[in-house]
C-alpha positions in Angstrom: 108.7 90.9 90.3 106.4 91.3 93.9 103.3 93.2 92.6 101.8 95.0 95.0 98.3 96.8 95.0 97.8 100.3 96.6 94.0 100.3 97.1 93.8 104.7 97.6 91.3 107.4 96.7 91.3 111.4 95.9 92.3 113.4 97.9 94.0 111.2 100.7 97.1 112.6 101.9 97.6 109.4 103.8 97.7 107.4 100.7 100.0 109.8 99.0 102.4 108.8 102.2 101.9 105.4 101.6 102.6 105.2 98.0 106.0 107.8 99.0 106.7 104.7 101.1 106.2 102.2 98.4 108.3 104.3 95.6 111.6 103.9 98.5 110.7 100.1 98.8 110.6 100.0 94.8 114.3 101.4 95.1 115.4 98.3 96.7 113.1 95.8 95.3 111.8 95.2 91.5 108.3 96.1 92.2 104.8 96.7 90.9 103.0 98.9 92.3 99.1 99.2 90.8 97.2 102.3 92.7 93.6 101.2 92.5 91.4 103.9 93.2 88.1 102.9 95.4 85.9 105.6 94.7 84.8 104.1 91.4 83.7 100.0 93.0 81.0 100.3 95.8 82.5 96.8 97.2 86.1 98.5 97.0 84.6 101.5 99.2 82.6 98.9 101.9 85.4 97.0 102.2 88.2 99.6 102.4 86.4 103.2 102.5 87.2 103.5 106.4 91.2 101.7 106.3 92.8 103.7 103.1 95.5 103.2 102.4 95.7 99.6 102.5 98.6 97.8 100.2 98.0 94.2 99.0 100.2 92.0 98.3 101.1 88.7 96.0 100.4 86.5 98.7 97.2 88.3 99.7 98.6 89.7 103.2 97.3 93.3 103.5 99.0 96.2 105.3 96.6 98.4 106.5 97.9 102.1 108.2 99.7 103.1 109.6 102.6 101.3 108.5 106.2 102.2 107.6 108.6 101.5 105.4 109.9 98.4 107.4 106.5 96.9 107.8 106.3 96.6 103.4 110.0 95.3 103.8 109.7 92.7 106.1 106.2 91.5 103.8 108.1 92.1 100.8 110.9 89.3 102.5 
């Protein structure tokens, strides 16, 4: 299983794109997917605060958006 971290915050319609894009990747691949919300880490918020949404994965590369849904596939492969 690839786990993948969504790192998103309230009220960001972008992030609710992304994550759309990351429930279709789940359909073809077994998938975790851990939302981690920023607004509650002050290091979280320096470091991502001005690139949500941003999707880590196992290996540590990032996607940072826009991306679609064959940028997480060909990270995922």
């Amino acid at each position: 299983m690839i786990r993948i971290i969504l790192y998103t915050t309230a009220g960001c319609h972008l992030c609710e794109l992304a994550e759309a894009l990351l429930l279709q990747a789940k359909q073809q691949y077994s998938l975790t997917i851990i939302a981690t919300e920023i607004g509650d880490n002050d290091e979280l918020v320096a470091r991502y605060g001005t690139t949500i949404p941003v999707i880590e994965f196992d290996n540590g590369s990032q996607l940072n958006w826009p991306f679609e849904l064959d940028d997480i596939i060909a990270q995922i492969n």
